[in-house]
VOGU-3710 file (C-alpha; in Angstrom, 3 decimals, decimal comma):
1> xxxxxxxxxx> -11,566/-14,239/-56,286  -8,094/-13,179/-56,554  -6,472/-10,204/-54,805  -5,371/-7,436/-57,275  -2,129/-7,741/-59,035  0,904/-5,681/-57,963  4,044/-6,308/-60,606  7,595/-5,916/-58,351  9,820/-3,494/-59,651  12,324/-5,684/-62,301
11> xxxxxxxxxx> 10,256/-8,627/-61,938  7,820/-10,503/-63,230  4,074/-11,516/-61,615  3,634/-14,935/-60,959  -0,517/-15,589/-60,428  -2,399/-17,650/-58,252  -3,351/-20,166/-60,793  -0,222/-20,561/-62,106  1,497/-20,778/-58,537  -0,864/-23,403/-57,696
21> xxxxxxxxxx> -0,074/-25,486/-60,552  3,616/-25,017/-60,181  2,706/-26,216/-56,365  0,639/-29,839/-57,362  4,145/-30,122/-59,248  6,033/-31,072/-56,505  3,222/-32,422/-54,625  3,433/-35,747/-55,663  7,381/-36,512/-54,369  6,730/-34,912/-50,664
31> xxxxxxxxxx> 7,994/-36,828/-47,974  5,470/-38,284/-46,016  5,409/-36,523/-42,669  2,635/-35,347/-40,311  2,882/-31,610/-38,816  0,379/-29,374/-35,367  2,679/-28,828/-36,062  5,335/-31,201/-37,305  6,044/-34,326/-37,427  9,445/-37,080/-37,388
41> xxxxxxxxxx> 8,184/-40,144/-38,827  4,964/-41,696/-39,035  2,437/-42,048/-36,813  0,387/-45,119/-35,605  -2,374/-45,948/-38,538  -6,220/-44,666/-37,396  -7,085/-48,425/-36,785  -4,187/-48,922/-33,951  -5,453/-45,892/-31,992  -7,613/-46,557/-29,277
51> xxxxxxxxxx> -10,768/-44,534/-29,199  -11,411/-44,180/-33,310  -13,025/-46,450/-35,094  -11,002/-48,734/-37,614  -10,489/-47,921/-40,889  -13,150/-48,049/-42,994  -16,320/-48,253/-40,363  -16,170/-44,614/-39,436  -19,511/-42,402/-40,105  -19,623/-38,957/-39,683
61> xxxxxxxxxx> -23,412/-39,661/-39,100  -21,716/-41,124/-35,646  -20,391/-37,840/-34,390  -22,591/-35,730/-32,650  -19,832/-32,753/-31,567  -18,543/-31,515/-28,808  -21,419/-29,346/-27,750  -24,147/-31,890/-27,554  -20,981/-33,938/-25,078  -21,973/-31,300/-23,090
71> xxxxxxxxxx> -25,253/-31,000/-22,818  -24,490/-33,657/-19,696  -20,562/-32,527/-19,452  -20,475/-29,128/-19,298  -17,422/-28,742/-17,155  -15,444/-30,754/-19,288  -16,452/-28,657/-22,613  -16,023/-25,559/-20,509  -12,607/-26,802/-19,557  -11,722/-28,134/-23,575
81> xxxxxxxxxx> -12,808/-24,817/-24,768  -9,456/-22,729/-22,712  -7,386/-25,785/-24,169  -5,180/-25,903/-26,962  -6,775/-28,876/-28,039  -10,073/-26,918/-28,899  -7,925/-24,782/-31,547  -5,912/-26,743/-33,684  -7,286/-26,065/-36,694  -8,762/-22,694/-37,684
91> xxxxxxxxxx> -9,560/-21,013/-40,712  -6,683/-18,546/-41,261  -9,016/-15,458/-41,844  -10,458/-16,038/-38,778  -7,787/-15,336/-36,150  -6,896/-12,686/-34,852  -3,355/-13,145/-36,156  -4,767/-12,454/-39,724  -6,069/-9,231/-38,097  -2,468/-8,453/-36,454
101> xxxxxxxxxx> -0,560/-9,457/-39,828  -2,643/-7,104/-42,195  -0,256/-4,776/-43,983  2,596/-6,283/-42,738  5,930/-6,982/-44,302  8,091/-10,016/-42,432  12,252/-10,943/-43,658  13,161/-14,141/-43,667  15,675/-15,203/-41,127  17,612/-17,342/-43,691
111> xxxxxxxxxx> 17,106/-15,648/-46,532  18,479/-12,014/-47,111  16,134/-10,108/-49,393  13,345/-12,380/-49,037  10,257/-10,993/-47,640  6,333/-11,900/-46,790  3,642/-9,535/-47,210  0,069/-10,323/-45,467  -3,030/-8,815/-46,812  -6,955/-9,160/-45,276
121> xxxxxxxxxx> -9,120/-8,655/-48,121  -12,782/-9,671/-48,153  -12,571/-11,996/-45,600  -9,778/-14,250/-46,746  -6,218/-13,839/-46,106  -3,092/-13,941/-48,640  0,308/-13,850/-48,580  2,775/-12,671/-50,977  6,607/-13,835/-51,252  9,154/-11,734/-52,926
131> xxxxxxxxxx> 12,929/-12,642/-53,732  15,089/-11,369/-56,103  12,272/-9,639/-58,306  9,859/-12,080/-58,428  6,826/-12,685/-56,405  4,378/-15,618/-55,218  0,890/-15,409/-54,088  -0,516/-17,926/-51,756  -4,279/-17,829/-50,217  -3,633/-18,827/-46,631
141> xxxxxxxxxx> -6,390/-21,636/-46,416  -5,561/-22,516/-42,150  -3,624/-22,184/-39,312  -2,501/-24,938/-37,881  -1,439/-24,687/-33,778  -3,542/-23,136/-30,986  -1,116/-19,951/-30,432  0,124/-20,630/-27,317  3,757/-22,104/-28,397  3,234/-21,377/-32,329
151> xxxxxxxxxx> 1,017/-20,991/-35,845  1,834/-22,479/-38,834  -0,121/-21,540/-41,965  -0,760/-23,116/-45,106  -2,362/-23,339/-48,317  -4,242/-25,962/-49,759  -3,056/-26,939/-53,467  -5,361/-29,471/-53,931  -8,912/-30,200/-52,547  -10,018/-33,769/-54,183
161> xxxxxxxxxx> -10,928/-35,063/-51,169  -9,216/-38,239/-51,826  -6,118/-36,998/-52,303  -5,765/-33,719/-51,077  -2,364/-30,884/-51,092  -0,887/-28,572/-49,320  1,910/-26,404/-48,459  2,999/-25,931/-45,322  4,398/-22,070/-45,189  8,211/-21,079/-44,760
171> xxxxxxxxxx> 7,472/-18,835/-41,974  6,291/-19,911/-38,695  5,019/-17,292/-36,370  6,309/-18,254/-32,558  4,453/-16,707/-29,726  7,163/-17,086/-27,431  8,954/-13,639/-28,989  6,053/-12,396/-31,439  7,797/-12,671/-34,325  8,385/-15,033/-37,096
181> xxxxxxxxxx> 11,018/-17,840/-37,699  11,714/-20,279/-40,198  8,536/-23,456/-39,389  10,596/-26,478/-37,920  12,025/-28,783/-40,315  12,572/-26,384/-42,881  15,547/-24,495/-41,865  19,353/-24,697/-43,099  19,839/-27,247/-40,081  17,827/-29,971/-42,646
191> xxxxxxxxxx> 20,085/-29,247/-45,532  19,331/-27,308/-48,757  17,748/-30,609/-50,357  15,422/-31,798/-47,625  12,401/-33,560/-49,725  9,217/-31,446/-50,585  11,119/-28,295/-49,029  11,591/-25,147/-51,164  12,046/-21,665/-50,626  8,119/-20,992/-49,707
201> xxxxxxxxxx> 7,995/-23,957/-47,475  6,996/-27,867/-47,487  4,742/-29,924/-50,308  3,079/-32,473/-48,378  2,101/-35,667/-50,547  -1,909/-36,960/-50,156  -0,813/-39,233/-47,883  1,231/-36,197/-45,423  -1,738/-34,162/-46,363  -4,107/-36,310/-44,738
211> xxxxxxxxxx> -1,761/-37,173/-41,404  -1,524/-33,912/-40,729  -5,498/-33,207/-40,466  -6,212/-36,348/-38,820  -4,127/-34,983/-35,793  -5,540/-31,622/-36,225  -9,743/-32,589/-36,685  -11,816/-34,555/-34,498  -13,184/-36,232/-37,968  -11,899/-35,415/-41,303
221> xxxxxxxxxx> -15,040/-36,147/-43,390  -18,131/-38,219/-43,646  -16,861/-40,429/-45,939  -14,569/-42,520/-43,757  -10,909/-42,446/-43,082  -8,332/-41,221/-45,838  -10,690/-39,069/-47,155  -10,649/-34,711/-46,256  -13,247/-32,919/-47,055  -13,354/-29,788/-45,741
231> xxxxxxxxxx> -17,103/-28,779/-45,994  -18,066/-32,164/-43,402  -14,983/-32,583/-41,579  -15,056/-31,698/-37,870  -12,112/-29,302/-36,655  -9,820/-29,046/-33,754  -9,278/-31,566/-31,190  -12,874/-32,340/-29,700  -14,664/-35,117/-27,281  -15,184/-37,548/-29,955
241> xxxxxxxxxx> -11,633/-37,485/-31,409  -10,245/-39,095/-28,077  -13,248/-41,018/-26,873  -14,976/-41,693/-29,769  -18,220/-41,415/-31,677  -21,224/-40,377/-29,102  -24,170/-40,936/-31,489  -25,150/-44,321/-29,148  -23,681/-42,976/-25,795  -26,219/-39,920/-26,553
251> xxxxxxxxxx> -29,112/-41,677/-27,276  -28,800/-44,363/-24,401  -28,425/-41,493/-22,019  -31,823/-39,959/-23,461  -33,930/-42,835/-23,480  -32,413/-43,848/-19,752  -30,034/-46,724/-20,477  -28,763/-48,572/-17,953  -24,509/-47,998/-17,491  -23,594/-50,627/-19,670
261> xxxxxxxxxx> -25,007/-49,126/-22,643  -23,620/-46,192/-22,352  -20,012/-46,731/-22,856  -17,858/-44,890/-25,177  -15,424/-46,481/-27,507  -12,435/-44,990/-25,116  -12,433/-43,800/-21,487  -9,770/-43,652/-18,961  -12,157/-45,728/-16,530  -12,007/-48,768/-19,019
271> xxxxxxxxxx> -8,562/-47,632/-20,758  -5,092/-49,230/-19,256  -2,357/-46,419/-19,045  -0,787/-48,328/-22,121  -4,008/-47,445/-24,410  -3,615/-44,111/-23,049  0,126/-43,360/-24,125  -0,859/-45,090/-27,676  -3,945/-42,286/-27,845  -1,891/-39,821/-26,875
281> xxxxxxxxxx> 1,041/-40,794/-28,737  -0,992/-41,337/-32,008  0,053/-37,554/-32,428  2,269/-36,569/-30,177  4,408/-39,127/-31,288  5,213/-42,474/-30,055  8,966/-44,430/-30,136  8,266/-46,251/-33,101  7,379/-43,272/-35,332  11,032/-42,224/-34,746
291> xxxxxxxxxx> 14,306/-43,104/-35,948  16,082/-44,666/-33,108  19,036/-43,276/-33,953  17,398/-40,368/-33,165  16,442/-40,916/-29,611  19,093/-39,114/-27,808  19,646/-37,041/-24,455  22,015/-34,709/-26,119  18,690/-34,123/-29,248  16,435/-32,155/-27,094
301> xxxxxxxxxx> 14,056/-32,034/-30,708  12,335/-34,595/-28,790  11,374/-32,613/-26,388  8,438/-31,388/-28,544  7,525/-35,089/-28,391  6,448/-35,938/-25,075  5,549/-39,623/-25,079  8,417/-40,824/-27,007  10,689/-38,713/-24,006  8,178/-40,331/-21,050
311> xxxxxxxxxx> 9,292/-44,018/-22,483  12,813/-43,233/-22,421  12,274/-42,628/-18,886  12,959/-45,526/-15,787  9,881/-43,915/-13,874  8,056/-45,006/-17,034  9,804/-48,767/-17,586  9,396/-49,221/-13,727  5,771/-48,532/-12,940  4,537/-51,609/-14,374
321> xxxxxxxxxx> 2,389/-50,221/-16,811  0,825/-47,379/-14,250  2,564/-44,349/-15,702  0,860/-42,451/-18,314  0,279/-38,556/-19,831  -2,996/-38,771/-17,289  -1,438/-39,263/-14,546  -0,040/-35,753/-14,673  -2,433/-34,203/-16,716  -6,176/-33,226/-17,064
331> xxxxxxxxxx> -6,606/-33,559/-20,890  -9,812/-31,776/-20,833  -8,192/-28,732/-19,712  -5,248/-26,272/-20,591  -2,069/-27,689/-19,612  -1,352/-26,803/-15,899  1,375/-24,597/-14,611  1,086/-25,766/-11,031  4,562/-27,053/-10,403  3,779/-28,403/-6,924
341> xxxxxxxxxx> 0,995/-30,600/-8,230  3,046/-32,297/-10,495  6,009/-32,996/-7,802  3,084/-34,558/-5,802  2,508/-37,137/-8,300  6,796/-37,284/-8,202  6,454/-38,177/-4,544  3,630/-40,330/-4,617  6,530/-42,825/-5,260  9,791/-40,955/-4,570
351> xxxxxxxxxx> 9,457/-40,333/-1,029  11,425/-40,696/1,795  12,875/-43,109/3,427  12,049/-45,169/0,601  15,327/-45,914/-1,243  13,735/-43,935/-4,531  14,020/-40,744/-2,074  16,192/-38,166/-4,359  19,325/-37,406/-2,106  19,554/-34,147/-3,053
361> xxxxxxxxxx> 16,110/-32,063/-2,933  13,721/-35,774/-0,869  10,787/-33,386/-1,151  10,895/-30,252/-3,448  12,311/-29,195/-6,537  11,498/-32,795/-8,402  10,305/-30,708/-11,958  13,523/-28,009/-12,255  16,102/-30,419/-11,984  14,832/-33,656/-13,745
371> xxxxxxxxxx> 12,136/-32,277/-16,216  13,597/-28,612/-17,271  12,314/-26,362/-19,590  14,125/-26,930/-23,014  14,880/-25,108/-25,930  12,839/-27,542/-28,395  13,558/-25,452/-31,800  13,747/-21,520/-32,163  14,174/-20,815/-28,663  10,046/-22,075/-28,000
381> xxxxxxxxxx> 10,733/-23,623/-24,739  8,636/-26,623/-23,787  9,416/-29,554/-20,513  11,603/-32,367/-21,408  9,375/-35,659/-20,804  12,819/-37,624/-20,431  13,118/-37,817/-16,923  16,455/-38,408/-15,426  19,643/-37,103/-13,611  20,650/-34,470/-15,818
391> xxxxxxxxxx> 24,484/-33,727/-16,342  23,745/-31,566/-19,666  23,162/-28,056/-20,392  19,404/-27,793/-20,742  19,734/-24,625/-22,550  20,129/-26,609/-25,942  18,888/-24,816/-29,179  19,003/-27,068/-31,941  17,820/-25,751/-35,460  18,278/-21,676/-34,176
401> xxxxxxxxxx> 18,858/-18,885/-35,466  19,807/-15,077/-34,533  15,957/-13,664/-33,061  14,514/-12,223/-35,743  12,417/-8,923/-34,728  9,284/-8,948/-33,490  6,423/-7,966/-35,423  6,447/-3,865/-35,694  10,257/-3,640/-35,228  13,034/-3,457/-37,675
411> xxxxxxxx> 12,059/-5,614/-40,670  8,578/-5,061/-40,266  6,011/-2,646/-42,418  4,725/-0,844/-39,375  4,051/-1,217/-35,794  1,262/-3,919/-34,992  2,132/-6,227/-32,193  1,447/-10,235/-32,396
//
């Protein structure tokens, strides 16, 4: 199925098939990197990641899904399903950002005279890219990104499930201002010759390919790990991708096991805050997945990565091991915005007259001052893990660019609000 062709005045038509060709071309020299959304280096292998199984014993057969979890956990699936965690992979057709982008024409930031087009047709959504007279047609295959900071699309280029391709689109649309900008790690800020990057956006490599969905699925297939297939793998971030497989946990609890049996591969009442930050950091980043170089106050990239910023941190080095993401946050729910509940965890240990008192604000005011809001790329704000004095501006915007308008303004092909 292909969407009819439309020639560009001067130009010439360049056609799915061929495009896609054109696309395994560069495929195999991408620079392997892991996205949601994004990724600096590489992340811990499957087999180092507490909760998953390692490589080579996972069965799909093991994974029951989220919704049988919570046949006995319902307020913990009714939590996941408000969290960003429960949409981090969807097919592209099926948001309703396909439904918002239908019919409409987006610049590009960097690019003067470049231009995407969005089309709905018959359930699938495409995308088509002119410059200077000529014109590319992707099929958007997914979104990658639960909305609430971003969505990235991109298009599949090759489906062996063994060594699968994609492209990871130019155009990143940040919910932040409702309009598009260039997807981070693509713009002029990573030089005109970054690896896989081109003009329509990033090549990932099989091995990039496969990163990225692993973060992004619960399971990516039921044929064990390095493997994608799209038709068995499980999407978004469910139960089993952090605790494990629940086939045996599920049928212990049915026949009326006693507690031993029913244990799950990871849970935080068996877990040491260490496993946790190596779970959690398994795609959110850990140190080691980063340059060190890299690792800066004054880079407030990082900021996108929480764990590696948490480690930075002397709270972190000085608990002995009892810090972790979990002690600040559910992670079966949406991310909380209740600043006082967080400074309570602050003063748990930073309270007066203990010598860790702060001397300026002993009992309020712990989040503004030593874990602001920072500009993490494109103006999408997001809390700086790193916590310490600060002396710096926090209103850092690395890799930015002029706003571009939102979606229905100038630049747009009609009025139709993200």
């Amino acid at each position: 199925m292909s969407i009819p062709p439309a020639d560009p005045p001067n130009g010439r038509h360049r056609d799915p098939t061929r495009a896609r060709k054109a696309v395994l071309v560069f495929a195999g020299g991408s620079l392997l990197v892991v996205a949601i959304l994004w990724w600096v280096g590489s992340p811990s292998p499957r087999a180092m990641v507490p909760g998953r199984p390692p490589a080579g014993r996972t069965a799909r057969a093991d994974y029951v899904g989220s919704r049988t979890c919570g046949g006995c956990h319902p307020g913990e699936l009714a939590a996941h399903a408000r969290s960003g965690h429960a949409r981090t992979l969807r097919p592209a057709a099926a948001t309703p950002l396909a439904r918002r982008l239908d019919g409409v024409t987006l610049a590009d930031p960097e690019r003067p005279g470049a231009t995407w087009s969005y089309h709905l047709r018959e359930g699938r959504l495409w995308t088509e890219r002119r410059e200077a007279g000529e014109v590319e047609r992707f099929l958007i295959d997914y979104a990658f990104g639960s909305g609430r900071h971003a969505t990235t699309f991109i298009t599949m280029t090759d489906r062996t499930p063994d060594r699968p391709t994609m492209v990871e689109h130019r155009l990143t649309i940040y919910a932040h201002r409702e309009a598009p900008d260039i997807t981070p790690g693509q713009g002029r800020a990573r030089g005109p010759h970054a690896e896989g990057v081109n003009p329509s956006g990033r090549r990932y490599s099989p091995a990039g390919t496969l990163k990225c969905f692993e973060c992004h699925t619960t399971v990516t297939s039921d044929r064990g790990p390095l493997v994608l297939d799209e038709a068995t793998m499980i999407p978004d971030v469910g139960c089993e991708r952090c605790h494990g497989p629940g086939r045996s946990h599920v049928e212990a609890a049915r026949r009326g096991a006693a507690e031993p049996a029913l244990a799950m591969p990871f849970g935080t009442s068996r877990a040491t805050p260490a496993e946790e930050m190596r779970l959690c950091g398994g795609c959110h980043r850990l140190p080691e997945n980063v340059e060190r170089g890299l690792i800066r106050t004054d880079n407030p990239t990082f900021v996108r990565f929480q764990p590696v910023g948490l480690m930075q941190s002397a709270c972190y080095r000085q608990s002995r091991g009892g810090l972790s993401c979990t002690s600040c946050h559910d992670p079966h729910t949406r991310t909380s915005t209740d600043r006082g509940a967080y400074e309570a965890v602050c003063l748990s240990c930073h309270h007066a007259p203990a010598q860790t008192a702060c001397k300026v604000s002993p009992a309020t005011g712990c989040v503004g001052c030593h874990m602001p809001r920072r500009d993490a790329t494109r103006g999408m704000m997001m809390t700086d893990h790193w916590i310490r004095a600060r002396t710096e501006s926090a209103a850092s915007t690395p890799d930015s660019s002029v706003a571009p308008p939102a979606i229905g303004e100038r630049g747009s092909a009609r009025t139709n609000d993200l």
